[in-house]
C-alpha positions as CSV (number, residue, x, y, z in Angstrom):
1,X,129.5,83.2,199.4
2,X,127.2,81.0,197.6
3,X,128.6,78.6,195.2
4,X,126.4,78.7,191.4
5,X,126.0,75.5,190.1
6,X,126.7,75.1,186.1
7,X,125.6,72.2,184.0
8,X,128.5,70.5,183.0
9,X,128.9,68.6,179.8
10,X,131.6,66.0,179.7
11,X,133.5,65.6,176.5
12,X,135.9,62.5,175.2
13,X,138.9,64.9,174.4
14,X,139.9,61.7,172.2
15,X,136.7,61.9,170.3
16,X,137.4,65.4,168.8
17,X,138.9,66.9,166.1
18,X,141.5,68.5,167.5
19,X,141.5,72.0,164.6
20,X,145.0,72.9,166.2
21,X,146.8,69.5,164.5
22,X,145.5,71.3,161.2
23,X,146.4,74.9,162.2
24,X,150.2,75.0,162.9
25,X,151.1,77.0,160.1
26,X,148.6,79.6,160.8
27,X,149.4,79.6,164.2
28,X,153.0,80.3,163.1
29,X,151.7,83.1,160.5
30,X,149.6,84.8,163.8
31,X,152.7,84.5,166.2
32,X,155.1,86.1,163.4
33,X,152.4,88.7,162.6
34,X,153.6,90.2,166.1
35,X,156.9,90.9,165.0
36,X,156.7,91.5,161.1
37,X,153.9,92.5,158.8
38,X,152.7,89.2,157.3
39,X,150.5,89.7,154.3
40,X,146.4,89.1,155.4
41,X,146.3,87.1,151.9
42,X,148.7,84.4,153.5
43,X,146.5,84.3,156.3
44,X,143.7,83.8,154.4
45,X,145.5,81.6,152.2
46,X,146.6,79.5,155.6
47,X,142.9,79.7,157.3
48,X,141.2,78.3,154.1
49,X,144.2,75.8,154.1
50,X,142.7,74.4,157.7
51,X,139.6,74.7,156.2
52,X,139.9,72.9,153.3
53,X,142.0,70.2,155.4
54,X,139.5,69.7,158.0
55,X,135.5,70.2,156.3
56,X,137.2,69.5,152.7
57,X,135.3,73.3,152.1
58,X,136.2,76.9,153.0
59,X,134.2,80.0,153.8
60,X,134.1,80.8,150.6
61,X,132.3,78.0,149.7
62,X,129.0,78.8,151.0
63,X,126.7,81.7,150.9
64,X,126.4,83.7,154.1
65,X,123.0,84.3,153.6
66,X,122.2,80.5,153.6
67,X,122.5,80.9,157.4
68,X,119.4,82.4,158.8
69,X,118.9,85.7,161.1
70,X,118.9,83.7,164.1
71,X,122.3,81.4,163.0
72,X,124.0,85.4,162.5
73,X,122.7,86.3,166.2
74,X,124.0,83.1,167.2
75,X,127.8,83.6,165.4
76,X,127.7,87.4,166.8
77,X,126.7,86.1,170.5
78,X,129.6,83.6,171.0
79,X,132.9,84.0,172.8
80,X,135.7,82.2,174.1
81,X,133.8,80.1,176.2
82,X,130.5,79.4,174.4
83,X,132.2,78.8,171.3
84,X,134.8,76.3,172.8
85,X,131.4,74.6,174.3
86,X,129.7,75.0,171.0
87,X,132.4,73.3,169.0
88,X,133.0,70.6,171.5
89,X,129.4,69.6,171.3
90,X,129.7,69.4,167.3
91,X,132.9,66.9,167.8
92,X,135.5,69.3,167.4
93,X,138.9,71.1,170.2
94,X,139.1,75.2,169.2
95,X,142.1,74.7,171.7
96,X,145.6,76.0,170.4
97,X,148.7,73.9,170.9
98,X,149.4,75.7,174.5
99,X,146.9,73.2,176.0
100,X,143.4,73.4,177.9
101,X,145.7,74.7,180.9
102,X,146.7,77.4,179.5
103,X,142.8,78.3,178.1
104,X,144.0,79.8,174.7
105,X,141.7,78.9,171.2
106,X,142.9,79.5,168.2
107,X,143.2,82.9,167.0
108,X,140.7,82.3,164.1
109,X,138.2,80.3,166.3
110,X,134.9,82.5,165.0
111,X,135.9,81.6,161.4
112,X,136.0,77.5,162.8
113,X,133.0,78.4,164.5
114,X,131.3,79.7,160.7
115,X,132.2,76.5,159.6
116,X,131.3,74.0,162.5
117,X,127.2,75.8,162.4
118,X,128.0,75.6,158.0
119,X,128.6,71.8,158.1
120,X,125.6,71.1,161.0
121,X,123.0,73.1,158.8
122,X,124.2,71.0,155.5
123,X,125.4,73.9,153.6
124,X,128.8,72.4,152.6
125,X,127.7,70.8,149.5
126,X,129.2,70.8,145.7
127,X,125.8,73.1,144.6
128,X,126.8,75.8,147.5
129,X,130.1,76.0,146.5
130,X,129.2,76.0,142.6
131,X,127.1,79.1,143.2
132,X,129.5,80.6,146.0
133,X,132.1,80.3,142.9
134,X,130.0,81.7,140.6
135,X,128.9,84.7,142.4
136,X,133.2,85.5,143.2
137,X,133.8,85.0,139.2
138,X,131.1,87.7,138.4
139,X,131.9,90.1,141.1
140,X,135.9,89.5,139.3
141,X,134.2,90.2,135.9
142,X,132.3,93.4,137.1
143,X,135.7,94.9,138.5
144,X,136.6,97.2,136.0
145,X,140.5,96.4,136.9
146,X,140.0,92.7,136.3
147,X,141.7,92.0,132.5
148,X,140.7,88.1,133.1
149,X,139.9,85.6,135.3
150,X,142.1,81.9,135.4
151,X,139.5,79.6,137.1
152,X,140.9,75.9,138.5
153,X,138.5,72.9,138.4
């Protein structure tokens, strides 16, 4: 049986940013979420929390429509393996705290993956998130259960 060569890219495990040193509480919400109902706010909450810790920015800090047709194509093509190579490339592990052995990535890899293409097209920027802001406050104010809105600066 004929062996298929694959070009292999050789990373400095050192050199990354290992998300999973960010992600241990999230990774604890996803394991209890197995047993018990956990609330998907608190995962939310947690994600942006790795987020916020790692790019300084969340997903809801940027637009999705900033990314083009072909960066939504890209997102919608990846899995395990392309996005772990993906990542990697852009300086940063998707591997959970089980190890490269055991070949697990983080349960919210895509959503790292949103963020890793976000920070290499330049959309994490105080203007983006000004007008992502924006955009959430007037879909709040258009909610005809909304009685107010508290907004921290």
């Amino acid at each position: 049986m004929p062996v298929t060569a694959f070009p292999v890219t050789a990373f400095d495990a050192f050199a990354l940013t290992r998300i999973a040193d960010f992600a241990r509480s999230l990774s604890r919400l996803h394991l209890a979420s197995r047993r018990q109902v956990i609330d998907d706010d608190a995962i939310d909450r947690a994600f942006n929390a790795v987020c916020h810790s790692v790019w300084g920015y969340t997903t809801d800090d940027f637009a999705d429509e900033l990314l083009s047709d072909a960066d939504h194509a890209f997102l919608d093509s990846l899995d395990e393996a392309k996005a772990r190579l993906f990542a990697a490339e852009l300086g940063y592990d998707l591997v959970d705290d089980q190890g490269p052995d055991q070949g697990h990535l983080l349960t919210d890899w895509w959503g790292y993956c949103w963020m890793i293409l976000a920070e290499q097209r330049g959309l994490l920027t105080p203007e983006n998130r000004a007008a992502a802001r924006a955009r959430i406050e007037e879909q709040y104010r258009l909610s005809p259960n909304v009685i107010g809105i508290i907004v921290g600066r």
